[in-house]
C-alpha positions in Angstrom: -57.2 -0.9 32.3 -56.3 -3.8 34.8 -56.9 -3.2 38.2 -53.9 -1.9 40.2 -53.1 -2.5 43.9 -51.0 0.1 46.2 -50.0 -0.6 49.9 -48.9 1.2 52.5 -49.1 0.0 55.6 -50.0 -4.1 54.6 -53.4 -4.0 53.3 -53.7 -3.2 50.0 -56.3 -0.9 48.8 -57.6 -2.1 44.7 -58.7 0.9 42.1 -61.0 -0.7 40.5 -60.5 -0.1 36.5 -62.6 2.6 34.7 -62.4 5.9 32.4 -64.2 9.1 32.4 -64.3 9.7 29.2 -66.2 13.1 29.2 -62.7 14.7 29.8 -60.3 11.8 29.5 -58.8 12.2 33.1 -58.1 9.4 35.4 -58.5 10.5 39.2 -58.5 7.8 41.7 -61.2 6.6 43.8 -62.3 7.6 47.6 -60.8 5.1 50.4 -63.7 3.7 52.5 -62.0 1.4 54.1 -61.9 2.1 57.8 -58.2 2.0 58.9 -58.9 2.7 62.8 -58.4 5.9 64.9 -55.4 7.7 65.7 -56.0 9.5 69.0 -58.0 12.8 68.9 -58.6 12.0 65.1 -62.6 11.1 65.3 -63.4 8.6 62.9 -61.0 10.5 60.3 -59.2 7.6 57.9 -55.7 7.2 58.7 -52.8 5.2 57.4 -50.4 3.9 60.6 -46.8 2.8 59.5 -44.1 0.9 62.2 -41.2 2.8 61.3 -38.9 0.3 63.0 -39.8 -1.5 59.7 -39.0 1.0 57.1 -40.3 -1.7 54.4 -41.2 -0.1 51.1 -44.7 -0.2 50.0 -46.3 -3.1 47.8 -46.7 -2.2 44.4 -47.5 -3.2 41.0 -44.2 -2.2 39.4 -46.2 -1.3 35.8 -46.8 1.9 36.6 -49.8 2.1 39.0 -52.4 4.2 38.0 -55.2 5.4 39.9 -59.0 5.6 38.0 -61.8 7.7 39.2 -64.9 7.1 40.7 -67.5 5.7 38.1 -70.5 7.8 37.3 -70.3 10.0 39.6 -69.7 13.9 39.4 -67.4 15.6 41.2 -69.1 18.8 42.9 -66.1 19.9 44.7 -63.3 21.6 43.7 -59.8 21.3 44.3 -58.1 24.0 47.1 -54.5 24.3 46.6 -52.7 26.5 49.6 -49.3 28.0 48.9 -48.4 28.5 53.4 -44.8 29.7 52.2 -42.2 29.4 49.2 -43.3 32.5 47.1 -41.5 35.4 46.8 -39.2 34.1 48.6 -36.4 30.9 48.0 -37.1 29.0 50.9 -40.1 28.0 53.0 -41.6 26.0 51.1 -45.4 24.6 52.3 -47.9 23.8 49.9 -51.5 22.4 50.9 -53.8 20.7 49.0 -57.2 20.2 50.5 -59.9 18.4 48.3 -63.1 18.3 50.6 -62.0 16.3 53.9 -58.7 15.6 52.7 -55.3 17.8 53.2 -52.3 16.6 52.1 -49.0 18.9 52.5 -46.3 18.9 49.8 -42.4 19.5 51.7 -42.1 21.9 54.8 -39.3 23.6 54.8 -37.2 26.7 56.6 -35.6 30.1 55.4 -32.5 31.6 56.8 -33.3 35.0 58.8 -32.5 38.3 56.6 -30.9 41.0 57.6 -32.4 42.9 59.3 -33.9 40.1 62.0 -31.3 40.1 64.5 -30.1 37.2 66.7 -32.6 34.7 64.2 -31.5 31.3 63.9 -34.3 29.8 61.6 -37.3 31.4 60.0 -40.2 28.4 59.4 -44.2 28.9 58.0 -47.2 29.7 60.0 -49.1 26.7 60.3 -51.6 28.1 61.3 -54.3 27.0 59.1 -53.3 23.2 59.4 -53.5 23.1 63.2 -57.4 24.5 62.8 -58.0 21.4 60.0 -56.0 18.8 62.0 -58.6 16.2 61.5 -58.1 16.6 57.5 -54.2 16.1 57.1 -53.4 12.8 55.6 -49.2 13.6 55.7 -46.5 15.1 54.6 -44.9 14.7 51.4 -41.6 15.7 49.9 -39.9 16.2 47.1 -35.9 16.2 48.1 -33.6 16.5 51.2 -32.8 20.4 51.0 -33.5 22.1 53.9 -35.9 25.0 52.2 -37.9 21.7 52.1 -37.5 19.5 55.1 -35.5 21.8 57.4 -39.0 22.7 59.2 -40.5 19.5 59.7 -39.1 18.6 63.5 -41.1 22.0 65.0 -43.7 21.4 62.7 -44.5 18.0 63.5 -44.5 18.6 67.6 -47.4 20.3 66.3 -49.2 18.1 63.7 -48.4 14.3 64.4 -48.8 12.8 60.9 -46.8 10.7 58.6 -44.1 12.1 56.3 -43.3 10.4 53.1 -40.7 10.6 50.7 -37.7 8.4 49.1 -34.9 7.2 50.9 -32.1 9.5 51.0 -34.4 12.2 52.0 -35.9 10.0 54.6 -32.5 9.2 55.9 -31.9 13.0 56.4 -35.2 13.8 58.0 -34.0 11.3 60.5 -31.1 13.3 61.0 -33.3 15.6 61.7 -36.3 14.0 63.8 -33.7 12.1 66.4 -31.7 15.9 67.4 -35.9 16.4 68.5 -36.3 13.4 69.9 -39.2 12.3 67.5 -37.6 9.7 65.7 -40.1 7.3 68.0 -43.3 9.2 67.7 -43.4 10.4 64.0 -44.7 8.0 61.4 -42.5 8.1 58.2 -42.7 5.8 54.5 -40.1 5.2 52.3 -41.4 5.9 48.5 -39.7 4.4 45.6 -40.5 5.9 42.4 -43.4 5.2 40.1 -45.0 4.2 43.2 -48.7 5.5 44.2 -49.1 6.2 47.9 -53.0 6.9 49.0 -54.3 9.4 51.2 -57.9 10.2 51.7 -59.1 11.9 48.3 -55.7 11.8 47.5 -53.0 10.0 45.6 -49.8 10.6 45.0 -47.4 9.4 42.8 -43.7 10.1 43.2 -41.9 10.3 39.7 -37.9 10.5 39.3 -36.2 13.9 38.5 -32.4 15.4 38.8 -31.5 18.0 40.9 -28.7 18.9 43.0 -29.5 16.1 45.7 -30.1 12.7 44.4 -33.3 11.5 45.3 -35.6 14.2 44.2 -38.9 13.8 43.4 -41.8 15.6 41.3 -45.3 13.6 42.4 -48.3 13.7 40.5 -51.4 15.1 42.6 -54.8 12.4 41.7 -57.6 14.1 43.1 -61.5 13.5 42.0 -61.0 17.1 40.6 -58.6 16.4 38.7 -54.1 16.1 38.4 -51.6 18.0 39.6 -48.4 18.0 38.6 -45.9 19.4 41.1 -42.2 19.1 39.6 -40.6 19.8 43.2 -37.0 21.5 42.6 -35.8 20.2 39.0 -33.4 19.9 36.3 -33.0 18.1 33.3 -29.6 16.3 33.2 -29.3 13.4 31.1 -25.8 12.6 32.4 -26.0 12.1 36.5 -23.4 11.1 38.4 -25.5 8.7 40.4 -28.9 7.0 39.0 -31.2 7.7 36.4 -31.5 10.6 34.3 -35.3 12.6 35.0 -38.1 10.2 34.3 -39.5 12.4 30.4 -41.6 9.3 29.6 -43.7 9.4 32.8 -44.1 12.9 32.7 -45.3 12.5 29.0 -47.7 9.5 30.0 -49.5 11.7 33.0 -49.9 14.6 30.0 -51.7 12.5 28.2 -54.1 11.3 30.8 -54.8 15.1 30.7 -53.2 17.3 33.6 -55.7 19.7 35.0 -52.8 21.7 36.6 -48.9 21.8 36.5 -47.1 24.0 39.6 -43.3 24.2 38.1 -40.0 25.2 39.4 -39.0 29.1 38.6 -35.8 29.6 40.2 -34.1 29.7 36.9 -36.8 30.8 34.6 -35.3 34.0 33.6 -31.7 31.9 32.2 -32.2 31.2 28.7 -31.1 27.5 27.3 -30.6 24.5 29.3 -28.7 23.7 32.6 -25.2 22.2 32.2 -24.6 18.8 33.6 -23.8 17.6 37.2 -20.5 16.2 35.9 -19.4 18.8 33.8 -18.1 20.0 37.4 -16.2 16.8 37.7 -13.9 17.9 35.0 -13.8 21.4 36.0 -12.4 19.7 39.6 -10.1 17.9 37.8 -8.3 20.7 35.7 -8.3 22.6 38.7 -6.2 19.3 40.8 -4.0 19.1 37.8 -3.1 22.9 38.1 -2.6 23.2 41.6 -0.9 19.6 42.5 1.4 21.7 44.9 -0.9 23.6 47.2 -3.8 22.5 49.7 -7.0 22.7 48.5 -10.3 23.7 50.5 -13.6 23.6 48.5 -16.4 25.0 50.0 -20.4 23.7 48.7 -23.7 23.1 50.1 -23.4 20.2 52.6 -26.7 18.4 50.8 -25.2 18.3 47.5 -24.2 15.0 47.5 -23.0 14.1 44.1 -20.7 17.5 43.7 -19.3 15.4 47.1 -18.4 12.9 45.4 -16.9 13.9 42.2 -14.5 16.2 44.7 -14.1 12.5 46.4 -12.9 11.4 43.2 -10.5 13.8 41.8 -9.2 13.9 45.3 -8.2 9.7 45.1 -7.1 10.5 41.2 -4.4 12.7 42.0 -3.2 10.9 45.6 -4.9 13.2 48.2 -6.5 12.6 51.6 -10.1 14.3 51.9 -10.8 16.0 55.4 -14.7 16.5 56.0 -15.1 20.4 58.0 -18.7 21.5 59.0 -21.5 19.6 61.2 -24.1 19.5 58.9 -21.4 18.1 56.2 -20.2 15.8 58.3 -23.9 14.7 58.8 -25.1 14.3 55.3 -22.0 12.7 54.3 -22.4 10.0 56.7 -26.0 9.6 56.3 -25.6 9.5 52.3 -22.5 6.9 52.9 -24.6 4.4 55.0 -27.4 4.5 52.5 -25.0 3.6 49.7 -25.5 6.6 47.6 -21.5 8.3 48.2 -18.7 5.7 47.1 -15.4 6.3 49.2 -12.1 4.0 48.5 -11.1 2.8 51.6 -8.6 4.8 53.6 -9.3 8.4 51.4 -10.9 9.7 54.3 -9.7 11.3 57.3 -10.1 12.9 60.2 -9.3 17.0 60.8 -6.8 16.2 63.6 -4.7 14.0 61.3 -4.1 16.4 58.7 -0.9 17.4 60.7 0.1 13.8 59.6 0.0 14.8 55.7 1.7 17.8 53.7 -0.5 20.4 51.9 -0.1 18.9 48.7 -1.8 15.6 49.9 -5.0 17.1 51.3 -7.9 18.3 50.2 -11.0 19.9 52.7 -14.7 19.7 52.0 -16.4 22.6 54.1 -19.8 24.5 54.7 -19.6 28.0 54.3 -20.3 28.5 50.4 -23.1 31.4 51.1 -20.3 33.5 54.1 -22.8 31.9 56.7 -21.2 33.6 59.7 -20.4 30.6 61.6 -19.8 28.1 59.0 -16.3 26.2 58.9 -15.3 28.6 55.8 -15.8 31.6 57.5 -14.3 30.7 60.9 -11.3 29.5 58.8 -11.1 33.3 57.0 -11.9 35.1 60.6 -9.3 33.2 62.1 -11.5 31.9 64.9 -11.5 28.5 63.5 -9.7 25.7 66.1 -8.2 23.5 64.1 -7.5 24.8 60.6 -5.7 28.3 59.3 -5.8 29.6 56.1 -2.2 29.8 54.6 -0.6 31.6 52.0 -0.5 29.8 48.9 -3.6 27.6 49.7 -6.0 27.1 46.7 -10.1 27.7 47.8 -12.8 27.4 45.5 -16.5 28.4 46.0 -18.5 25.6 44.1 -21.6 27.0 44.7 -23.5 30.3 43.9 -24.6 32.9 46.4 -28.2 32.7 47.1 -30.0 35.8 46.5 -29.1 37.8 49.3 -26.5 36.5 50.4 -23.7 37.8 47.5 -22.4 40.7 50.4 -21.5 37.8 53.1 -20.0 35.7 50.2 -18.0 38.7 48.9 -16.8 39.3 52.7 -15.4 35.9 53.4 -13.8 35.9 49.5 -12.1 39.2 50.4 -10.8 38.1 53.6 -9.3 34.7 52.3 -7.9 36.7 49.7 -5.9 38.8 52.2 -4.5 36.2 53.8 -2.8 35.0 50.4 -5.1 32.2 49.3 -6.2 31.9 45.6 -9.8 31.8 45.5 -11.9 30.6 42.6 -15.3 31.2 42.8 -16.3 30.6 38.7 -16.4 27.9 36.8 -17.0 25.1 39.6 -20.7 25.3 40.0 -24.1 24.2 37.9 -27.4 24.6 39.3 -29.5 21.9 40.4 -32.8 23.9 38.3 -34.2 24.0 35.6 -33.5 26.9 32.8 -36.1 28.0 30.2 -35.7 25.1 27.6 -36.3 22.5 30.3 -39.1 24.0 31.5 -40.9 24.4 28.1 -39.6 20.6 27.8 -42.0 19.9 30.9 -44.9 22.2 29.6 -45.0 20.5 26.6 -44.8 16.7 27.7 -47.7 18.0 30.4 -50.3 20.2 28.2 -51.4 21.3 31.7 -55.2 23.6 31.5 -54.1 25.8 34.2 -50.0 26.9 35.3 -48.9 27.4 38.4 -45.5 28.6 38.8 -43.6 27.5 42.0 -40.4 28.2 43.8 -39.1 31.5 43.3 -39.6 35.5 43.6 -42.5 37.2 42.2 -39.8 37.7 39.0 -38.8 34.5 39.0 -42.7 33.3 39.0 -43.5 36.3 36.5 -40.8 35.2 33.9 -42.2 31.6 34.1 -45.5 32.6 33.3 -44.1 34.6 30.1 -43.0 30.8 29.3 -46.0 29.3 29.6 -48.1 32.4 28.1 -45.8 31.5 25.1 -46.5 28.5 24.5 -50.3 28.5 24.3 -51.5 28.2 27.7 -54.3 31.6 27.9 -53.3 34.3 30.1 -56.5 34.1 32.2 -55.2 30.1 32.8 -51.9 31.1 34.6 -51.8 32.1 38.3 -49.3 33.6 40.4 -50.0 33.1 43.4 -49.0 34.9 47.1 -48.2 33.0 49.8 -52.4 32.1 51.6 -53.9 32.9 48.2 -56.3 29.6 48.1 -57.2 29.0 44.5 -60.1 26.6 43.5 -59.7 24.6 40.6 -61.6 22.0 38.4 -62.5 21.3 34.7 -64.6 24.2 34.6 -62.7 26.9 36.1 -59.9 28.0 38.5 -60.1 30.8 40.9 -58.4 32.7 44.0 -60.8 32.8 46.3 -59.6 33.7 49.3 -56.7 33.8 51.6 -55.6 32.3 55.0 -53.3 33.1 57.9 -49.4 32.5 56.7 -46.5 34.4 58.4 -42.7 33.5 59.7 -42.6 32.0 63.0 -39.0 32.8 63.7 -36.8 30.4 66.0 -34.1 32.2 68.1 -31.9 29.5 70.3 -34.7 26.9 71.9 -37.6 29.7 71.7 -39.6 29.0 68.3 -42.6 32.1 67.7 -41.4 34.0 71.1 -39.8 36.5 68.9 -42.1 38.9 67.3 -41.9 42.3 65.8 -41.7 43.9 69.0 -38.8 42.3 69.8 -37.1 42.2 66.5 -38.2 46.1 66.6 -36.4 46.9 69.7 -32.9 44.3 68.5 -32.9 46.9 65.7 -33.1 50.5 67.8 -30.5 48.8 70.2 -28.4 48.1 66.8 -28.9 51.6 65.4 -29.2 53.5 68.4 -28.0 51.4 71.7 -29.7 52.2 75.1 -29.4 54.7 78.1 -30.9 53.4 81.8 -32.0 55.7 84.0 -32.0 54.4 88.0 -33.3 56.3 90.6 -34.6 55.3 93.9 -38.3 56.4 95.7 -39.0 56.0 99.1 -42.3 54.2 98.3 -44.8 56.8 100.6 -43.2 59.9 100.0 -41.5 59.7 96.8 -38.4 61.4 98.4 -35.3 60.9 96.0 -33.0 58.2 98.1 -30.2 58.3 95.2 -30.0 58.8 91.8 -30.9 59.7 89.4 -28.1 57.7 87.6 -27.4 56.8 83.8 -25.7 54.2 82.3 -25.0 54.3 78.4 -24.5 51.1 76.4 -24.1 51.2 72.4 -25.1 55.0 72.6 -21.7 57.4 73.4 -18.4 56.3 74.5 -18.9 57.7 78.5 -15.2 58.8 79.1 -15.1 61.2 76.1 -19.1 62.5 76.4 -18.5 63.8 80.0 -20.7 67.6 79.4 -23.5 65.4 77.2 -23.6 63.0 80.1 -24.0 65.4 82.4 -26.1 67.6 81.0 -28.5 64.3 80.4 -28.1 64.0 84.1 -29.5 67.6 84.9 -32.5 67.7 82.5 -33.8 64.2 84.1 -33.1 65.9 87.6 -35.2 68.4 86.6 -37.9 66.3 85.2 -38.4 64.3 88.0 -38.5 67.2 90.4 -41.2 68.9 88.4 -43.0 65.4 88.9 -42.7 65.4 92.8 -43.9 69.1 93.1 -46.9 68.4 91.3 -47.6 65.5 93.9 -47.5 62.9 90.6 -47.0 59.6 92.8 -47.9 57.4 89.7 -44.6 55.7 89.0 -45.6 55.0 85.5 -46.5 58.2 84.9 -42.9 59.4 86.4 -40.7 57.1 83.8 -42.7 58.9 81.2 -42.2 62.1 81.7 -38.1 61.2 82.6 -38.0 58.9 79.0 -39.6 62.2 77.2 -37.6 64.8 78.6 -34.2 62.8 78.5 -35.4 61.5 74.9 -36.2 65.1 73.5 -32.7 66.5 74.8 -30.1 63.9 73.2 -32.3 64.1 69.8 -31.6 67.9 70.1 -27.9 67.2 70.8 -27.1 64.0 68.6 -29.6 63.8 66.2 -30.2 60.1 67.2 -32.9 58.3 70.0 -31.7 55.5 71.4 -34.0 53.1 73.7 -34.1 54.7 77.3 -35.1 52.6 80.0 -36.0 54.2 83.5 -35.4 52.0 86.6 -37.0 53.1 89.8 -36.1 51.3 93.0 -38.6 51.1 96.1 -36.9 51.6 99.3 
C-alpha cells in the first residue's frame, strides 16, 4: 500500500504503508507530532483551524486509508460511550475514548415531553467530557438535523474544541454558533467525503449516504483497536434529488479491511422492505398541484429537509405559482441551503408573506414549520388563529409531508382537527418518505460490513431490539450484539467486547436563557401547580410578640373559582385561624415551625373536602 497523506490544518501528517496481517485490519498510526498548546490543554496534541479560511483539507483523492502501527500490540481496548440517543429519538452523543484520545460523534437536542412544563430544549449531560477535557480531539457529525447538532452552541461554551462535518451541515451549525455568539471562538472543518480527518488515536473517515438532509454522512472509526462503522442517520436511495446516491462500494471496501464493530441506524428496523425514494414525493406533489389548480396550497415539513423543499419549489414553478416561505427556522435553512448552492430557485418564484395580498389563492403556495402540531410553529398559529399574517380559509388545500414523531401523533392530530374545522382539506398520506433505513437496507449494510460485534444506534429500546433480531439473523452470534443504555461504556477489541461500566448521563433541560437551572424540583412543583394550582396564606407577626397584626388571608390561584367557593373559602380561613392560635398559646415563636403547622392543617382540610392538595404557600410578614 502507497503511503497516504491527510491535512487538516496545513501540515500534512504521512501513514506510513503497512499490514497486520494477524487479523487483516488496517488501524492508523499515533500522531507524535507536536502541534502546540491550546490554553489549559497541557502538552495534549491539538489540531487549530482559522475558520475565516474554511479551506477543505488536503487529500489524496484515492481513497486515503489509514495503516496501523507496525509490530506493535495493541493492549488497550476501545471505550465507546453512548451520553444520549437510546431509547429515545433525539439526543444524540456518542464518545469514543481509545486511551488518551476522545472523539465525540454529533451532539444533538430532544424536544421536552409532556409532562416537563415550560421546557424549551432538553440537551445531554456532559458531564463525563468536562472531567476528560484534556482527551477530546472534536466533534464530529454526521448531518444537519437538530437531534444531532441542535446542542452543540451550549455544549461548546463548555468544551472549546473543533467541530467537523461537510458543508451544508457546517453552514447550519453556523446558523447556529453566530445566534451564541461563538462563530469567532469555535474551531470548525469542512469534510468532503472519502476524506480522513486525524485526531489523536483517532481517524475518521467521512463516507457519503442519503438521508432526508443532503449532506449526511456515516464515518468510519480507525482506532489501534480496531474500526468502527457508524452509519449516522441513513437510507438507501439510489435516485436523490440532489448528488450521489449512498457510497455501497466504500462501505463494501471498509468490510473487507475487516470491521471490528458496526453501530447502525434503527429508527425503521421494525418496517419490512426498503425505503421508497426521495422523489417519489415529487410526483405525489405534482398529482396533488394538478388536482387542486384552484385553491391555495400550504404544505407543512421539517424545515431541514431540504430536497422535499425543493421538489415543492418545483411543482410550485410547473404549474405558475409563487412560493411564500412561513417559519424562522425555514426561513433559515432555506437561505443557508440557497447560498451554499444546494436549493435551485428560478428567479422571481419567491416571495415575501406580505405580498401574498398581491396574488390570488390559486397562484400561491406556503412552505411552513409545524409538521409535528409544535405549539408555536407557523402551522399551528395559522389553525389557532393567532397567526399575524396568514388565515386559514375555507377551501384551502394543506398537506402534512411529514410523519409525526413518536409522541407527538396527539399535537399533530389537534392542529389536523382544527384546520379541518375551519374548512380546509388536509392530506396527511401519501406525501411523505422517511429519510431511514428499513430492514432490507440495513441487512444491505450488515452484509457489505461483516462487522465481529453490532451495535444498534438511534432509536427506542424496540427499535434497537428489532435491529438486533436483523443482525442475529444473519450470522452475527447473540453474545456479539449489544444494546446498549445511554452511559453503558463497552470495551471492545479483537478478543472481546464488554460493558463494563457506566458514567454520569442525564437531560440538562433549557427553559428561556436558564440551561440546567430547572431540575426535578422544579418541574415537580410546575406539575402540582398544573394538577392542583396553589393557595397563599399571608398573615402578619409583630416580630417580639407574635401578636396577629392582620390576616390570616388566602388567595387561590388554579385551585377553586373564589366567587362560587365562598363556605370552602371560609371555612379554610377558620381552620388556619385556629392553627395559628394553637401555635401562639403554646409560645411556638419559630416562624418555620408556624407555616408548618398552618400548610398541614389547611392541607389536611381541603383534601377532606375536595379530594385534591394543591401547593400552599404561607407568607408571614414582620411588622
Amino acid at each position: 500500500m502507497s503511503n497516504e497523506t491527510v491535512n487538516h490544518n496545513g501540515n500534512s501528517d504521512t501513514w506510513n504503508g503497512g499490514r497486520n496481517t494477524a487479523n487483516n485490519r488496517t488501524y492508523p498510526r499515533k500522531n507524535t507530532q507536536n502541534m502546540g498548546k491550546g490554553p489549559g490543554r497541557g502538552n495534549t496534541r491539538r489540531n487549530y483551524y482559522n475558520p475565516s479560511k474554511q479551506l477543505p483539507a488536503k487529500v489524496n483523492n484515492k481513497n486515503p486509508r489509514p495503516v496501523p502501527r507496525k509490530n506493535k500490540k495493541n493492549e488497550s481496548k476501545l471505550k465507546v460511550i453512548p451520553l444520549g440517543g437510546l431509547e429515545q429519538i433525539g439526543m444524540n452523543i456518542t464518545a469514543f475514548e481509545y486511551e488518551d484520545s476522545i472523539v465525540v460523534v454529533d451532539c444533538g437536542l430532544s424536544f421536552p415531553e409532556d409532562d416537563m412544563l415550560g421546557i424549551d430544549l432538553v440537551i445531554p449531560d456532559i458531564t463525563y467530557l468536562k472531567d476528560n477535557y484534556s482527551k477530546v480531539k472534536g466533534f464530529v457529525i454526521t448531518h444537519g438535523h437538530e437531534d444531532h447538532i441542535g446542542a452543540l452552541p451550549y455544549v461548546l461554551k463548555q468544551l472549546n474544541v473543533p467541530v467537523y462535518a461537510t458543508k451544508l451541515t457546517i453552514g447550519l451549525i453556523e446558523n447556529k454558533l453566530k445566534e451564541h455568539n461563538l462563530l469567532r471562538t469555535t474551531r470548525r472543518k469542512v469534510v468532503r467525503y472519502g476524506q480522513v480527518i486525524n485526531l489523536g488515536d483517532f481517524a475518521v473517515e467521512f463516507i457519503k449516504t442519503n438521508h432526508s438532509i443532503q449532506d449526511a454522512a456515516a464515518l468510519a472509526i480507525y482506532s489501534p483497536a480496531g474500526i468502527v462503522v457508524h452509519t449516522g442517520d441513513f437510507k438507501v436511495d439510489y435516485t436523490p434529488v440532489f448528488g450521489d446516491a449512498i457510497d455501497l462500494q466504500r462501505f463494501a471496501e471498509i468490510g473487507k479491511k475487516g470491521v471490528l464493530a458496526l453501530m447502525c441506524d434503527s429508527t425503521n428496523a421494525e418496517r419490512p422492505g426498503f425505503t421508497m425514494s426521495e422523489r417519489t414525493v415529487g410526483r405525489v406533489f405534482d398529482n396533488i398541484f394538478n388536482e387542486h389548480r384552484n385553491s391555495r396550497i400550504i404544505i407543512a415539513t421539517f424545515a431541514s429537509n431540504v430536497d422535499r423543499v425543493q421538489q415543492i419549489i418545483n411543482s410550485a414553478y410547473k404549474y405558475g405559482r409563487k412560493v411564500v416561505v412561513e417559519g424562522r427556522s425555514m426561513v433559515n435553512v432555506i437561505g443557508t441551503a440557497s447560498e451554499l448552492g444546494y436549493l435551485k430557485i428560478p428567479e422571481k418564484t419567491l416571495i415575501e408573506v406580505d405580498q401574498l395580498k398581491n396574488y390570488p389563492d390559486e397562484q400561491v403556495v406556503l412552505i411552513t414549520t409545524g409538521s409535528q402540531g409544535e405549539s408555536m410553529a407557523a402551522l399551528s398559529r395559522m389553525a389557532a388563529n393567532i397567526h399575524k399574517k396568514i388565515s386559514i380559509k375555507p377551501g384551502d388545500t394543506i398537506i402534512f409531508s411529514s410523519n409525526p414523531i413518536p409522541g407527538n401523533e396527539k399535537a399533530v392530530s389537534r392542529v389536523i382537527n382544527e384546520l379541518s374545522q375551519k374548512g380546509a382539506e388536509v392530506i396527511f398520506q401519501d406525501a411523505h418518505v422517511s429519510g431511514h433505513a428499513c430492514q432490507e437496507e440495513i441487512k444491505l449494510i450488515y452484509s457489505l460490513v461483516h462487522p465481529k460485534y453490532a451495535v444498534p444506534a438511534h432509536g427506542e429500546y424496540r427499535h434497537l431490539k428489532a435491529q438486533a433480531h436483523l443482525a442475529e439473523s444473519l450470522g452475527i452470534p447473540k453474545d456479539h450484539i449489544f444494546i446498549l443504555r445511554s452511559g453503558n461504556v463497552l470495551e471492545m477489541d479483537e478478543d472481546g467486547a464488554a460493558i463494563t461500566g457506566n458514567v454520569p448521563v442525564g437531560a440538562i433541560l433549557v427553559d428561556g436563557l436558564g440551561v440546567g437551572d430547572v431540575g426535578n424540583i422544579v418541574l415537580r412543583d410546575r406539575q402540582h401547580l398544573a394538577e392542583d394550582g396553589i393557595m397563599i396564606v399571608v398573615m402578619a407577626l409583630e416580630r417580639r410578640t407574635n401578636i396577629v397584626l392582620s390576616g390570616p388571608d388566602i388567595v387561590s390561584r388554579g385551585f377553586v373559582y373564589v366567587r362560587e367557593s365562598e363556605d370552602l373559602m371560609g371555612q379554610a380561613k377558620a381552620v388556619v385561624e385556629e392553627a395559628l392560635n394553637s401555635c401562639l398559646e403554646k409560645r411556638i415563636g419559630d416562624w418555620g415551625r408556624i407555616k408548618t403547622v398552618v400548610k398541614d392543617s389547611l392541607s389536611d382540610y381541603l383534601w377532606k373536602r375536595t379530594k385534591r392538595r394543591p401547593m400552599i404557600l404561607p407568607i408571614i410578614m414582620e411588622a
